[in-house]
BALOBA-1460 file (C-alpha; in Angstrom, 3 decimals):
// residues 54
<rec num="1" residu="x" x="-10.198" y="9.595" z="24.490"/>
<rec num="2" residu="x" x="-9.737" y="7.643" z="21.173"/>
<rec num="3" residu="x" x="-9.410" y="9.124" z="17.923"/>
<rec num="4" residu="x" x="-9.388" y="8.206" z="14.562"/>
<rec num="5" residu="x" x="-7.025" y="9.646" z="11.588"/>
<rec num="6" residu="x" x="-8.264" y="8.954" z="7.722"/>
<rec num="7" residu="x" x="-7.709" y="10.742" z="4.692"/>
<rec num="8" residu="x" x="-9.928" y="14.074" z="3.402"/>
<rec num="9" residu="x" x="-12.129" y="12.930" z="0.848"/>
<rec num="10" residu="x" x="-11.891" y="9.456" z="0.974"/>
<rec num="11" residu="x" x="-14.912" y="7.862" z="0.113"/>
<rec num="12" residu="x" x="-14.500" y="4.993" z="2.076"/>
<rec num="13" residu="x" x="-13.047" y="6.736" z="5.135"/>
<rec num="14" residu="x" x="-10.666" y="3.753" z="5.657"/>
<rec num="15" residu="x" x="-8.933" y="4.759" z="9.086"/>
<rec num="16" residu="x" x="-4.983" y="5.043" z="8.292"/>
<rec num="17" residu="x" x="-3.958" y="5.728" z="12.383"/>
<rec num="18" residu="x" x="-5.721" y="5.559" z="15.620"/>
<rec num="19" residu="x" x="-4.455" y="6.960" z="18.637"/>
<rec num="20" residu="x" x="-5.385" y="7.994" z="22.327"/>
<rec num="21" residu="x" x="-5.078" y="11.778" z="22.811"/>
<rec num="22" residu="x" x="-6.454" y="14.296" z="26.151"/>
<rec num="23" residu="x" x="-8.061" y="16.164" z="23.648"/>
<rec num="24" residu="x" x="-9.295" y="16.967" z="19.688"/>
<rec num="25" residu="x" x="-6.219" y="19.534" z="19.302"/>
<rec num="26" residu="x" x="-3.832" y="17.573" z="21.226"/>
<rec num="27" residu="x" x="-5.036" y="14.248" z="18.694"/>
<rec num="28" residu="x" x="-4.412" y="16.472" z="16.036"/>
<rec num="29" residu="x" x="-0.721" y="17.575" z="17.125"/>
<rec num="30" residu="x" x="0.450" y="14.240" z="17.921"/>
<rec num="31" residu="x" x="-1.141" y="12.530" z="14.465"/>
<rec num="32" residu="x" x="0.870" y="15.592" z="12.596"/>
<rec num="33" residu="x" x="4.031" y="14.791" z="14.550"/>
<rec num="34" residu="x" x="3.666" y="11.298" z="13.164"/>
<rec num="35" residu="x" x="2.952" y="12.311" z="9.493"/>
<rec num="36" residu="x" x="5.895" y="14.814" z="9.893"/>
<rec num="37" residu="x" x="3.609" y="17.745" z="8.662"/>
<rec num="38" residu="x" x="2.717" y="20.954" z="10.205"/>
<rec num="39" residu="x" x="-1.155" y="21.333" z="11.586"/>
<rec num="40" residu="x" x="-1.902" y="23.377" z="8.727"/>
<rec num="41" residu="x" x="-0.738" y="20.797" z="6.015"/>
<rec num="42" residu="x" x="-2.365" y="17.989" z="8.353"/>
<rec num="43" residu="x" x="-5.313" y="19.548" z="8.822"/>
<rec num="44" residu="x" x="-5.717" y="19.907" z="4.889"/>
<rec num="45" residu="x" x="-4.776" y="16.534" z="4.385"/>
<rec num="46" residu="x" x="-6.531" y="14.399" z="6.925"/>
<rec num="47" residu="x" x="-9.582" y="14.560" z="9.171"/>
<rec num="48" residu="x" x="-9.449" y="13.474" z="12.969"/>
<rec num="49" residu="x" x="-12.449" y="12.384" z="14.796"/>
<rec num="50" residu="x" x="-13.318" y="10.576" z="17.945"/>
<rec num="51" residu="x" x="-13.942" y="7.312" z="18.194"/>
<rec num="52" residu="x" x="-17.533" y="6.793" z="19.753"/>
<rec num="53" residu="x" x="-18.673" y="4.057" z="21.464"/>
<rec num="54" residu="x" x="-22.246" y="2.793" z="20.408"/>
């Protein structure tokens, strides 16, 4: 699956990282690897989704 990375509160939700993950948690782990954060800070800081085809 694809997943999208953008910042909490953002208004515009501009996407900052996209990347292909197994899973939600495993998109999450690898996107806080990046940002050299733990999950915890990540998770305060930035919101993953996935990306859904219409």
């Amino acid at each position: 699956m694809k997943f999208q990375v953008y910042i909490k509160g953002s208004k515009n939700k501009d996407v900052i990282m996209k990347l292909e993950s197994a899973s939600l948690t495993s998109a999450i782990d690898d996107a806080s690897k990046i940002k050299k954060l733990d999950r915890t800070s990540f998770t305060d800081l930035f919101t993953v989704k996935p990306i859904i085809k219409k």
